[in-house]
LOPAMI-354453 format. One record per residue: x, y, z of N, C-alpha, C in turn; residue number from 0. Coordinates in steps of 0.05 Angstrom, whole numbers, plus 5000, padded with zeros to 4 digits. Layout:
N
<node n_u="X" n_v="Y" n_w="Z" ca_u="X" ca_v="Y" ca_w="Z" c_u="X" c_v="Y" c_w="Z" dovo="NUM"/>
...
This chain:
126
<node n_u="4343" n_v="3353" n_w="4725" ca_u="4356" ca_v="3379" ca_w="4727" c_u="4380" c_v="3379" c_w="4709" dovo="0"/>
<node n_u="4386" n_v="3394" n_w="4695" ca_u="4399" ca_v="3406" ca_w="4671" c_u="4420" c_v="3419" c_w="4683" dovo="1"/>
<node n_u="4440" n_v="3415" n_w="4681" ca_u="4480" ca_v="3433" ca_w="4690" c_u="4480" c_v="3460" c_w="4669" dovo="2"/>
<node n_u="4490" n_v="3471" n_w="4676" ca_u="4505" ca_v="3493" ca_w="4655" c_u="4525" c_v="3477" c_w="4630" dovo="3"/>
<node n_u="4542" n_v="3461" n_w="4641" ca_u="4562" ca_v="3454" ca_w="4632" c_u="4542" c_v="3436" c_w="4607" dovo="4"/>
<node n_u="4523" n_v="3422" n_w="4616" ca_u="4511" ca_v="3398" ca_w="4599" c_u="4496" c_v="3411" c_w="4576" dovo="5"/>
<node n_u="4485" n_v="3440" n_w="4579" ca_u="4476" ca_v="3457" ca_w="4566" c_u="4494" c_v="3469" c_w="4541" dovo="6"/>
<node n_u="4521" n_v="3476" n_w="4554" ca_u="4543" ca_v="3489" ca_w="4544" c_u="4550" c_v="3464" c_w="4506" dovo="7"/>
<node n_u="4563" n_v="3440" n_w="4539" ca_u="4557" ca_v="3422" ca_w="4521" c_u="4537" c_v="3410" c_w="4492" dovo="8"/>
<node n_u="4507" n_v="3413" n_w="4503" ca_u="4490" ca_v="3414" ca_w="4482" c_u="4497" c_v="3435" c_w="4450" dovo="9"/>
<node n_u="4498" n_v="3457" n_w="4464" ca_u="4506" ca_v="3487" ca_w="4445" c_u="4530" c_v="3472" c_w="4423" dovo="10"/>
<node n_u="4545" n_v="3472" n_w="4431" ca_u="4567" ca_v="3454" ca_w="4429" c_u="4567" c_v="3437" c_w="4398" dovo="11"/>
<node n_u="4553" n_v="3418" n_w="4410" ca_u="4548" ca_v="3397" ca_w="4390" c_u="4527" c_v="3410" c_w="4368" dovo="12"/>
<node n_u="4512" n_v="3423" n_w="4379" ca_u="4485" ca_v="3437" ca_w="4362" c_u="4504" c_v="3451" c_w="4334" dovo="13"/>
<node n_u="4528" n_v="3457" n_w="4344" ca_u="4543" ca_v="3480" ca_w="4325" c_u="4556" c_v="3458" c_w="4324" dovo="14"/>
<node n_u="4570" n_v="3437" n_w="4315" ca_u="4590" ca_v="3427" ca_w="4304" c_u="4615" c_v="3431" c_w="4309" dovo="15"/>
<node n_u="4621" n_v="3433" n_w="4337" ca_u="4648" ca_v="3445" ca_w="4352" c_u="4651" c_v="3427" c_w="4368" dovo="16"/>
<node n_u="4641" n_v="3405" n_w="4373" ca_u="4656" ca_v="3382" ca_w="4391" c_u="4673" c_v="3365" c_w="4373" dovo="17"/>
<node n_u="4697" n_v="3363" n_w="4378" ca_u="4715" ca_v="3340" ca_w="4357" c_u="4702" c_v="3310" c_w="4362" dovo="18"/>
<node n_u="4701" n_v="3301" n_w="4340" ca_u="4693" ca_v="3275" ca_w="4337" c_u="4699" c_v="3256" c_w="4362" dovo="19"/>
<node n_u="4735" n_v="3254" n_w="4355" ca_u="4741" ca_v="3245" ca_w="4381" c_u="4733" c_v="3247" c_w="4411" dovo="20"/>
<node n_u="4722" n_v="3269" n_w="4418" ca_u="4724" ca_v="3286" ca_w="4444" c_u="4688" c_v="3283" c_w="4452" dovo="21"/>
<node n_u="4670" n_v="3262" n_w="4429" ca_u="4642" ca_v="3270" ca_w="4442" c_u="4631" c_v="3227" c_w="4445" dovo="22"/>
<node n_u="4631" n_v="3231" n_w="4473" ca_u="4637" ca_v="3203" ca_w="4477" c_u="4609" c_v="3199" c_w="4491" dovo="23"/>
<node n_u="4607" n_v="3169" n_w="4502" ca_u="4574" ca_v="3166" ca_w="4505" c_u="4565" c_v="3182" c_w="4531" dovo="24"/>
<node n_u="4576" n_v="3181" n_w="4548" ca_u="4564" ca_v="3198" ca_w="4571" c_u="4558" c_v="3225" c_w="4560" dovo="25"/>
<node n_u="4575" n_v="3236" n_w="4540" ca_u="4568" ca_v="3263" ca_w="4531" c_u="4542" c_v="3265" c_w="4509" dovo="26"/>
<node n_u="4532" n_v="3236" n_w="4496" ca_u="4509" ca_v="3232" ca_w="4480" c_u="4490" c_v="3245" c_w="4505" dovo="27"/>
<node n_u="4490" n_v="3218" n_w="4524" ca_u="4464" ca_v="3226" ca_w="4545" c_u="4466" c_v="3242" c_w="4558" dovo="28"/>
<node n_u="4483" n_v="3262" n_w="4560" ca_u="4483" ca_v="3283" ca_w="4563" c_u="4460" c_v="3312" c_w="4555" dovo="29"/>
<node n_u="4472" n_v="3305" n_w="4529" ca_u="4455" ca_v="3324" ca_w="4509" c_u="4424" c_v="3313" c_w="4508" dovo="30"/>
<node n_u="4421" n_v="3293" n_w="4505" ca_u="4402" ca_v="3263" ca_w="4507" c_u="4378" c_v="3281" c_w="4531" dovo="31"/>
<node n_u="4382" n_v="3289" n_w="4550" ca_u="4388" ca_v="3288" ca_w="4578" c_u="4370" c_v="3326" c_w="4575" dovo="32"/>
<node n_u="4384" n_v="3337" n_w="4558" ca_u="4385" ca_v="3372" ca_w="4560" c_u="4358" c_v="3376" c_w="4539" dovo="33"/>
<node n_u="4354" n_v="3348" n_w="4527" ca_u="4330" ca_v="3350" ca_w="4503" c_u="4313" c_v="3341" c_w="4506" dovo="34"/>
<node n_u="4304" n_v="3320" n_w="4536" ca_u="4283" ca_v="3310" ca_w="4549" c_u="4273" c_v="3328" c_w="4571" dovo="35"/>
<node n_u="4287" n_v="3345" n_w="4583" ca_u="4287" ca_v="3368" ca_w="4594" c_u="4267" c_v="3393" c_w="4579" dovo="36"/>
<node n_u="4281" n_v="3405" n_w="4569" ca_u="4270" ca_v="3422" ca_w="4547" c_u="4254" c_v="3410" c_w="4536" dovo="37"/>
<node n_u="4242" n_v="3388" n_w="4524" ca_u="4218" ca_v="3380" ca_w="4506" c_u="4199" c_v="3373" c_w="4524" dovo="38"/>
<node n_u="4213" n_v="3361" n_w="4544" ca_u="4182" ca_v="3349" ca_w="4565" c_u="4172" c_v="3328" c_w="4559" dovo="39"/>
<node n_u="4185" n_v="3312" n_w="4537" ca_u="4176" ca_v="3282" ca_w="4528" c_u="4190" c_v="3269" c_w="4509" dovo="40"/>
<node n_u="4195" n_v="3242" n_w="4508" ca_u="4219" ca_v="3229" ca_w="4490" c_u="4213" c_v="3231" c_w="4471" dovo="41"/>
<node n_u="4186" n_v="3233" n_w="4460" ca_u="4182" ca_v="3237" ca_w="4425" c_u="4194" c_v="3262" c_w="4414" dovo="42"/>
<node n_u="4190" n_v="3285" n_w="4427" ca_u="4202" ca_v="3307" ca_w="4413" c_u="4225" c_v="3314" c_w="4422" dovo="43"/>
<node n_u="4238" n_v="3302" n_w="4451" ca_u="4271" ca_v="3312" ca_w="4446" c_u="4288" c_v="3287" c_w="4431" dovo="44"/>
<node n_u="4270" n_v="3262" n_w="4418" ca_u="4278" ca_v="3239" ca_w="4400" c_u="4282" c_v="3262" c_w="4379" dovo="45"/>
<node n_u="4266" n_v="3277" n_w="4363" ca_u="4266" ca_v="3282" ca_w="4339" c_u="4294" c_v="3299" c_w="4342" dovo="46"/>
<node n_u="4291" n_v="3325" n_w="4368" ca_u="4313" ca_v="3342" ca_w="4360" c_u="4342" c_v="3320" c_w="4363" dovo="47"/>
<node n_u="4347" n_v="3301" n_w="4377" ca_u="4361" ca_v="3287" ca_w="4381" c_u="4372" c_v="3283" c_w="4357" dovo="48"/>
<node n_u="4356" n_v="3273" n_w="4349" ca_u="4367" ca_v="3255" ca_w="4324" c_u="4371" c_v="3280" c_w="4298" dovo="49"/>
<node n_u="4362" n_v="3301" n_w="4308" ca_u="4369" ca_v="3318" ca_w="4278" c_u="4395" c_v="3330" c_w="4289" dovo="50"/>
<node n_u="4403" n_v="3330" n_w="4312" ca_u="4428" ca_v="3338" ca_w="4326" c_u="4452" c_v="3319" c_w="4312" dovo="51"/>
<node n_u="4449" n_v="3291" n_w="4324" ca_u="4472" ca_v="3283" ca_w="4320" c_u="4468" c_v="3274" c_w="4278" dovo="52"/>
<node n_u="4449" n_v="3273" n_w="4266" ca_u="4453" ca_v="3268" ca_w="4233" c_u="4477" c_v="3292" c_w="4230" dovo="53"/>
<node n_u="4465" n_v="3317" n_w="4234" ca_u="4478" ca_v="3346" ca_w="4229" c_u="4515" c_v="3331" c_w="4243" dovo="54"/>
<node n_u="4520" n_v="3331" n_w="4275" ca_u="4539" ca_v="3323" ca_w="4274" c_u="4560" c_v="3316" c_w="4255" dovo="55"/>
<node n_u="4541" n_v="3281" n_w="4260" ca_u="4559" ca_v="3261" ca_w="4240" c_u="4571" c_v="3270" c_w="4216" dovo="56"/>
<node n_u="4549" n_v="3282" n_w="4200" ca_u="4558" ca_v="3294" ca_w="4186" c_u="4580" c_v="3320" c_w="4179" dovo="57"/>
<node n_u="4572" n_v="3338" n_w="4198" ca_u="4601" ca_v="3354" ca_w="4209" c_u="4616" c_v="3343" c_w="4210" dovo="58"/>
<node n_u="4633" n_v="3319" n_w="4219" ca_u="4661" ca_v="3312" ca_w="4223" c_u="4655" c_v="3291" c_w="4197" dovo="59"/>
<node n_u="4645" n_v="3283" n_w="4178" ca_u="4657" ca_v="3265" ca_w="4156" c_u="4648" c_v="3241" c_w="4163" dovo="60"/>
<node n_u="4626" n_v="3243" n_w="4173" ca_u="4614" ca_v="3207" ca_w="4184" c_u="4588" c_v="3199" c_w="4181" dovo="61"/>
<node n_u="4567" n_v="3216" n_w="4169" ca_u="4543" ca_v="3212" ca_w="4165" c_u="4535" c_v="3182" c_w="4178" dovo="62"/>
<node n_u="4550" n_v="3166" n_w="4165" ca_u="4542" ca_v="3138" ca_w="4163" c_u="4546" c_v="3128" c_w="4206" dovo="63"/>
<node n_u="4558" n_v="3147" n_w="4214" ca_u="4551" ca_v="3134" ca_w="4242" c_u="4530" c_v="3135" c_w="4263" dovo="64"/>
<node n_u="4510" n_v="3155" n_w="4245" ca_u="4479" ca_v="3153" ca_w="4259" c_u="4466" c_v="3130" c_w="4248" dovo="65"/>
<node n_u="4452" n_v="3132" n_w="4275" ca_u="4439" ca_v="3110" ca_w="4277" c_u="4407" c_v="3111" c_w="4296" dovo="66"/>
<node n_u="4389" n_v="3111" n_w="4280" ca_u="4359" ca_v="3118" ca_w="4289" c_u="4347" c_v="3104" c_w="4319" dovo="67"/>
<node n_u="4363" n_v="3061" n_w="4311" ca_u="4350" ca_v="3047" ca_w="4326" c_u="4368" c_v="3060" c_w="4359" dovo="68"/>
<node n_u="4400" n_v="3071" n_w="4357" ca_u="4411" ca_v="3073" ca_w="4377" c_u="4401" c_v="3098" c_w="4386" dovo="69"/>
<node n_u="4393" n_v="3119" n_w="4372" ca_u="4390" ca_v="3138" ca_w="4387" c_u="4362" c_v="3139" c_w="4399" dovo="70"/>
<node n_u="4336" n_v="3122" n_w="4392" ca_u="4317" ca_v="3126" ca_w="4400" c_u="4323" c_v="3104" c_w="4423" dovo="71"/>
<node n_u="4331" n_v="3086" n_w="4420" ca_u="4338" ca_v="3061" ca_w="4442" c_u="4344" c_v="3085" c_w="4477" dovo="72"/>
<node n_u="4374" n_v="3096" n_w="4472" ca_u="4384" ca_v="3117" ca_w="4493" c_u="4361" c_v="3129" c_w="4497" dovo="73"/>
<node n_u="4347" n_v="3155" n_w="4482" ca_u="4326" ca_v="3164" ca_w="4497" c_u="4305" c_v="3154" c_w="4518" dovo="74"/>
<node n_u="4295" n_v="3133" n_w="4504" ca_u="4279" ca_v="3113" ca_w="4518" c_u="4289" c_v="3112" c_w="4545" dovo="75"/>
<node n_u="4309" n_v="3101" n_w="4545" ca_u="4328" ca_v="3093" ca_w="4568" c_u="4327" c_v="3122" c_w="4589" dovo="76"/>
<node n_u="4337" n_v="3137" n_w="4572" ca_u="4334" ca_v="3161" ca_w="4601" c_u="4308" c_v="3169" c_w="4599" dovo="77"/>
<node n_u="4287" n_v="3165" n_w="4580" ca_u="4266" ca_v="3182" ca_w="4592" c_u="4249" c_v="3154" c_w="4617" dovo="78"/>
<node n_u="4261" n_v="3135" n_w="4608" ca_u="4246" ca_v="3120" ca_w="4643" c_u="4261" c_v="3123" c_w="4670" dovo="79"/>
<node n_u="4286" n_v="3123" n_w="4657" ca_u="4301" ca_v="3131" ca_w="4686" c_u="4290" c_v="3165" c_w="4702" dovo="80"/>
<node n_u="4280" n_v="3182" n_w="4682" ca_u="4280" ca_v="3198" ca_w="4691" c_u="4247" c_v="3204" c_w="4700" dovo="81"/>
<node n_u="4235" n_v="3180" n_w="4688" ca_u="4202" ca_v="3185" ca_w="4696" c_u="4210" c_v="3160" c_w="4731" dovo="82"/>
<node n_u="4224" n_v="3147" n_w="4726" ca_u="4230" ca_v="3138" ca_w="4754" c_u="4248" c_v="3157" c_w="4779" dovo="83"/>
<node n_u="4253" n_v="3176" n_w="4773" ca_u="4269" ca_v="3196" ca_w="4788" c_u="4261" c_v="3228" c_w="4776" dovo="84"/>
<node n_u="4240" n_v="3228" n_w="4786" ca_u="4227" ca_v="3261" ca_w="4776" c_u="4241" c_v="3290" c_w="4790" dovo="85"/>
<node n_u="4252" n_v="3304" n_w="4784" ca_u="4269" ca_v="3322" ca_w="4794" c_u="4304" c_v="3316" c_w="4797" dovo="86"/>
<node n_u="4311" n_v="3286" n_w="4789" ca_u="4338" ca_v="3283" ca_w="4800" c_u="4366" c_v="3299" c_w="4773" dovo="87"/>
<node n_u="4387" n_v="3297" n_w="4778" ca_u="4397" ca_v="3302" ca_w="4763" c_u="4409" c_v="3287" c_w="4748" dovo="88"/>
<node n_u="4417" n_v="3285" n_w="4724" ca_u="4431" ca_v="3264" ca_w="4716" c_u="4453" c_v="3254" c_w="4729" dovo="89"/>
<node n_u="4468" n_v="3263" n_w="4738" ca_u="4489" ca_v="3259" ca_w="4762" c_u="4476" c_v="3234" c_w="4775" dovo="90"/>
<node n_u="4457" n_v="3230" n_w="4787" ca_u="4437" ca_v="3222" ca_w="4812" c_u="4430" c_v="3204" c_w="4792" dovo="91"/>
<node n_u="4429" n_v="3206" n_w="4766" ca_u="4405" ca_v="3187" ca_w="4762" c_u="4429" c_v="3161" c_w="4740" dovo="92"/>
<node n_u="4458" n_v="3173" n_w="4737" ca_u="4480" ca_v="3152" ca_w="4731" c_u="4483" c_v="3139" c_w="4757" dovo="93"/>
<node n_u="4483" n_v="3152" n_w="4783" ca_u="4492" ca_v="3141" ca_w="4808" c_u="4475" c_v="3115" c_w="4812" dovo="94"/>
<node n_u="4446" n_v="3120" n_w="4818" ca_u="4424" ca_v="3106" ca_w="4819" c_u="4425" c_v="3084" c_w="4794" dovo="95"/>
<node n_u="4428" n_v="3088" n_w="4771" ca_u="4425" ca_v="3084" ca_w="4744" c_u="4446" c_v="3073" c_w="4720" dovo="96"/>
<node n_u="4483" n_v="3058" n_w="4738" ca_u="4503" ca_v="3059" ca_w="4730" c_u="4502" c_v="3048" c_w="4699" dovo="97"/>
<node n_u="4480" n_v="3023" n_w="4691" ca_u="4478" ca_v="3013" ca_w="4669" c_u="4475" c_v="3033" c_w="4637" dovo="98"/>
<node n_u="4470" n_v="3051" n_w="4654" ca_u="4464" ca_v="3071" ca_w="4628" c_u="4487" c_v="3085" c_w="4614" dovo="99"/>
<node n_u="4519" n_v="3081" n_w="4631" ca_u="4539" ca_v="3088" ca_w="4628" c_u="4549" c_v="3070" c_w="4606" dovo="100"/>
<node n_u="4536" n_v="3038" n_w="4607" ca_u="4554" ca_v="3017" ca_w="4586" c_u="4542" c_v="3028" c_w="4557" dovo="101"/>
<node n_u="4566" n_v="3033" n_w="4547" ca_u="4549" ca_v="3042" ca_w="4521" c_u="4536" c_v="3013" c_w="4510" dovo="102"/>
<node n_u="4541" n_v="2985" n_w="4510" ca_u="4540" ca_v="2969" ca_w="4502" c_u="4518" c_v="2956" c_w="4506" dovo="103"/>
<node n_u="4498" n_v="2970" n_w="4534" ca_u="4476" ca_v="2966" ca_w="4545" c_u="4445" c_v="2958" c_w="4516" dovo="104"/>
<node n_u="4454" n_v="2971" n_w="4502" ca_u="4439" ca_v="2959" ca_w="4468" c_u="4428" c_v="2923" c_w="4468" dovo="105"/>
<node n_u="4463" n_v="2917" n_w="4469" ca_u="4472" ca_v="2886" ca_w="4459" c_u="4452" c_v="2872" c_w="4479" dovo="106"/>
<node n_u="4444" n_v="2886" n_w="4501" ca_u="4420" ca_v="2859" ca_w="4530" c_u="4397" c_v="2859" c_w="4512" dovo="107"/>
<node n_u="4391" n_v="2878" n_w="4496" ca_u="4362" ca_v="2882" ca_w="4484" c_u="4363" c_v="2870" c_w="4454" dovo="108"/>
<node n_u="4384" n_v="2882" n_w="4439" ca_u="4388" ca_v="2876" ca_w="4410" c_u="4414" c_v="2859" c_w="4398" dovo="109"/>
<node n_u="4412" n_v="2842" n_w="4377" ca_u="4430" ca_v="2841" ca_w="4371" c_u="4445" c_v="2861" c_w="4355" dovo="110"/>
<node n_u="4477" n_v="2857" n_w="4356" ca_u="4494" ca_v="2873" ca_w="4342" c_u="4475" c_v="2885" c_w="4321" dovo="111"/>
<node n_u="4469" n_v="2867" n_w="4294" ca_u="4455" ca_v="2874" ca_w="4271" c_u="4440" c_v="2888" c_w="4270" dovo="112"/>
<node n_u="4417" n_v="2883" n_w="4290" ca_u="4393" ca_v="2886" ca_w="4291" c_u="4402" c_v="2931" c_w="4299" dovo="113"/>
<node n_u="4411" n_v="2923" n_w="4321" ca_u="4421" ca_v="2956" ca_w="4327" c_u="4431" c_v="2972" c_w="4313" dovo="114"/>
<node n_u="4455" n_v="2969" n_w="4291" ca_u="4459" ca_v="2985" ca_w="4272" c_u="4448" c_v="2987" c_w="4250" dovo="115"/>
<node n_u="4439" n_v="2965" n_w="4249" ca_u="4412" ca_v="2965" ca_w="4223" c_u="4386" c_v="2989" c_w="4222" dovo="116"/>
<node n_u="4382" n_v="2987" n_w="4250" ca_u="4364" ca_v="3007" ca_w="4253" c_u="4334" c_v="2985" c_w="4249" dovo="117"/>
<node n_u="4336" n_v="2958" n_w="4248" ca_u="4316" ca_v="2943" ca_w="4245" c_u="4297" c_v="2946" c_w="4280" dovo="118"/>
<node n_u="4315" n_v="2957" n_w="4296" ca_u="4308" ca_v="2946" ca_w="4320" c_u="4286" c_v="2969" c_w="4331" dovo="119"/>
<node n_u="4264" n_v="2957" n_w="4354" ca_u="4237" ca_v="2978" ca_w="4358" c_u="4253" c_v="2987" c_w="4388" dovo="120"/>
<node n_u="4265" n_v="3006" n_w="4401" ca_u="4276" ca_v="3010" ca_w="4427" c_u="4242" c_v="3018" c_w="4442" dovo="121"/>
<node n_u="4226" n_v="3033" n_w="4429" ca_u="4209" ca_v="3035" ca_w="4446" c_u="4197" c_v="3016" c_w="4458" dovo="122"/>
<node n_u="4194" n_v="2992" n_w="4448" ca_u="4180" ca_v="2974" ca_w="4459" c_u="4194" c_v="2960" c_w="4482" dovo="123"/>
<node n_u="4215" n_v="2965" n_w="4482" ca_u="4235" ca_v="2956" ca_w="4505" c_u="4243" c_v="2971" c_w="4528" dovo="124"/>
<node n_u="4233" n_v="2997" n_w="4523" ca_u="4259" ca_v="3008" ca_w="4555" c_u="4240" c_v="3017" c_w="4572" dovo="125"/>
């Protein structure tokens, strides 16, 4: 289940109006969250995902902080949490689900390198 606010949020970022500073990881899986929803499957809210935050990064002067292996890694991640909790909300499913809050939760699966490299396969892991 999808918030207004998480929606608002999505719009948000879609337009290049969240300050760099101000869009932090809970607010990724957030949007993460509003595009597994709407698509109905990780492959296609992966794609808009990822054409969301390139556009971002790039809005604020950072291209270089996307990253393919991290953002398909996160989807992964919520689309099992959320095929394990069918109807919950994300709310319910951080509660149930607190690991998904560490942004760092990558580093159990990948190394450093391997994750910003983009060398790394997340689907085969989550």
């Amino acid at each position: 289940m999808t918030t207004a606010g998480d929606v608002e949020l999505r719009r948000a970022v879609e337009r290049g109006e969240v300050p760099n500073g101000g869009f932090h990881h809970a607010d990724h899986l957030r949007v993460a969250w509003c595009y597994l929803e709407e698509c109905g499957g990780a492959d296609a809210a992966l794609a808009r995902m990822a054409a969301t935050l390139k556009r971002f990064a790039a809005s604020v002067g950072q291209p270089e902080k996307y990253s393919d292996a991290l953002t398909a890694f996160w989807i992964y991640q919520l689309a099992s949490a959320r095929a394990m909790m069918p109807g919950a909300s994300l709310d319910a499913v951080f509660a149930a689900c607190p690991r998904l809050l560490d942004s760092h939760l990558v580093l159990a699966y990948y190394s450093a390198d391997a994750a910003s490299s983009g060398s790394a396969n997340p689907s085969r892991h989550a």
